[in-house]
C-alpha positions in Angstrom: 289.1 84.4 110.6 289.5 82.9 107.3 289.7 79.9 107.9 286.7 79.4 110.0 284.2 80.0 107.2 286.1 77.4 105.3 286.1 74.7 108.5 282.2 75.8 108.4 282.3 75.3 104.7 282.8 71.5 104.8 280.8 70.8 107.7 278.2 71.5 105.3 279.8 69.6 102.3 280.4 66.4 104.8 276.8 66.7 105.8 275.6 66.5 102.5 277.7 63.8 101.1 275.9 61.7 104.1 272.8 62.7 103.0 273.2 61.7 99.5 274.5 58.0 100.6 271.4 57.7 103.0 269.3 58.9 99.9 270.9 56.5 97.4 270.5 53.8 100.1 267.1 55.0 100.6 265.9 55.1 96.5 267.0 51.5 96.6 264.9 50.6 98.9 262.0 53.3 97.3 262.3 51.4 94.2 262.4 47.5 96.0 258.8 48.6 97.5 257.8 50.2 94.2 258.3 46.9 93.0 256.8 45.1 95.6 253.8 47.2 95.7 253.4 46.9 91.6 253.6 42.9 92.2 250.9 42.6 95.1 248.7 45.2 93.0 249.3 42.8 90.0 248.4 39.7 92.3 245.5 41.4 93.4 244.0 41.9 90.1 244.2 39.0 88.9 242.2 37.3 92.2 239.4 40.0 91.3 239.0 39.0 87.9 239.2 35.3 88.3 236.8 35.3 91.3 234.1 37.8 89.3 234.0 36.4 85.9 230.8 37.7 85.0 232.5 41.4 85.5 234.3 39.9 82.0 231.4 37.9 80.4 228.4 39.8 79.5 225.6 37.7 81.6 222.8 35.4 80.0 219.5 36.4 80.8 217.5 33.6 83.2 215.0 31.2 81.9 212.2 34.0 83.0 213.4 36.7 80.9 213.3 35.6 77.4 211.0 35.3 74.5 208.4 37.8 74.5 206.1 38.4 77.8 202.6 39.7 75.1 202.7 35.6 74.3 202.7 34.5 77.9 199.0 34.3 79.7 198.7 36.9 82.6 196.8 34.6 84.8 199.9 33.5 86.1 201.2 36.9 87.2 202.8 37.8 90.7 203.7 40.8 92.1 206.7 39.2 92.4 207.1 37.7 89.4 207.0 40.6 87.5 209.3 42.4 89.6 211.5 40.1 89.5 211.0 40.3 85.3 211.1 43.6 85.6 214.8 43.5 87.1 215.6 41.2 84.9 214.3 43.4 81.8 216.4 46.2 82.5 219.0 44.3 83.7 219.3 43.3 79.5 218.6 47.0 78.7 221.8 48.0 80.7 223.6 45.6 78.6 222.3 46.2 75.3 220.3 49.6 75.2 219.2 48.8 71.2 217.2 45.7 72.7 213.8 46.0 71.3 212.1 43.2 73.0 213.7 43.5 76.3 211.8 47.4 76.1 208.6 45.8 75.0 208.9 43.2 77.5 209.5 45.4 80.4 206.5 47.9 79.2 204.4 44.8 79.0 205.9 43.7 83.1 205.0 47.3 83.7 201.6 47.4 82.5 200.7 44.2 84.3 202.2 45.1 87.3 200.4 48.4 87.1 196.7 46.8 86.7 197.7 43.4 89.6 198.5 46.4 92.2 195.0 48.1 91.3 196.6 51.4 92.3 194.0 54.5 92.3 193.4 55.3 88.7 195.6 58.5 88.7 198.4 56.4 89.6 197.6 53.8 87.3 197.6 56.6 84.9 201.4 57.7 85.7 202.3 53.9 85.5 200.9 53.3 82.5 202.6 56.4 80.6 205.7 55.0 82.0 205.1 51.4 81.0 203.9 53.4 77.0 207.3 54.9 76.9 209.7 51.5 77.3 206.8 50.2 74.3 207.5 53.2 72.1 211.0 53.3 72.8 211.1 49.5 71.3 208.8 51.1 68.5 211.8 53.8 68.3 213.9 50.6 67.7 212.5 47.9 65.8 209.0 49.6 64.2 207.8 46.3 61.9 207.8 43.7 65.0 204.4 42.6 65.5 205.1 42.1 69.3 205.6 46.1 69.6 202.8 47.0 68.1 200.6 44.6 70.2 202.3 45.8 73.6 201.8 49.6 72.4 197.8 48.7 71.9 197.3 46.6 74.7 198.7 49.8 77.0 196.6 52.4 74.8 194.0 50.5 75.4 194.4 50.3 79.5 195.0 54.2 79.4 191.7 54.3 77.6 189.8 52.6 79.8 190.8 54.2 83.5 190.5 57.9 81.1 186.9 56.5 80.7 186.4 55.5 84.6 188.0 58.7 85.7 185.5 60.8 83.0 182.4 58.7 84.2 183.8 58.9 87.7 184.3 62.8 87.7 180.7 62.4 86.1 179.4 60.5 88.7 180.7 63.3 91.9 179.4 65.9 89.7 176.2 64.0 89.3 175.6 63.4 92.8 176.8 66.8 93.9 173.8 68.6 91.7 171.4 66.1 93.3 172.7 66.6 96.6 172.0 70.5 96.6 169.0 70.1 94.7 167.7 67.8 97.6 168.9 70.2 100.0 167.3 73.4 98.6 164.0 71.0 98.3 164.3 70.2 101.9 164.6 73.9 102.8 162.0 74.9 100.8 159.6 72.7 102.1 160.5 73.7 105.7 159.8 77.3 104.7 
């Protein structure tokens, strides 16, 4: 009886001095694909940056972008020009945040953009305030430039003006209301 738990004993023992040459065999071949997987991964990466340079390179803004937009005449205005400006405004924003005239520049887009669409004057409104924050944001960031301060008044003004349409407008219903039922008790007081 003894000596079968001993015969059971190195079963066990010659099992697992197998298993440790299959595992030694087996880390070789771990590590040879470790290695081979490190070396593709390495390959790879260096395909992805030399075939999306601009990834590395900080881009140059296009020939449409630059200088400031309050100089340029609006008759020559698109919808899509300034959307494309627009893009290409925040575009410099993403890349330098502290960029005073790319903020004035893409109020400016806004606020053109805003009056070539000739949305209802409440939605003017909204895009307007929105265009009046990227100016006051430039204000934030350069307050002496000349070009801010013209961009930030040019907007005031266009808020000014559709405040004073939607005053003589509200003016105007309330105007025509008062007639209205004035004409309409007239009418039934004649009748009666």
């Amino acid at each position: 009886m003894t000596q079968q738990p001993s015969s059971n004993n190195q079963r066990p023992v010659e099992k697992l001095k197998q298993f440790l040459k299959k595992v030694e065999s087996k880390q070789n071949l771990i590590s040879a694909l470790g290695g081979i997987t490190t070396l593709i991964g390495a390959i790879a990466g260096a395909i992805i940056f030399l075939m999306k340079p601009e990834a590395a390179i900080p881009s140059t803004p296009p020939a449409n972008c630059s200088g400031f937009l309050v100089y340029i005449p609006a008759d020559s205005d698109t919808i899509k020009n300034l959307e494309s400006k627009i893009d290409c405004y925040r575009d410099l924003i993403a890349n330098n945040p502290k960029d005073a005239v790319a903020y004035t520049n893409l109020g400016e887009a806004e606020r053109r953009l805003s009056n070539i669409k000739n949305h209802r004057i409440n939605k003017r409104m909204n895009e307007l305030e929105v265009a009046k924050k990227h100016h006051l944001t430039a204000q934030k960031l350069d307050f002496k430039s000349k070009e801010v301060q013209q961009g930030l008044s040019t907007v005031n003004q266009d808020i000014e003006y559709l405040e004073k349409l939607k005053e003589d407008s509200i003016s105007n219903k309330f105007r025509e209301t008062i007639q209205s039922r004035t004409n309409k008790i007239m009418t039934f007081n004649q009748q009666q």
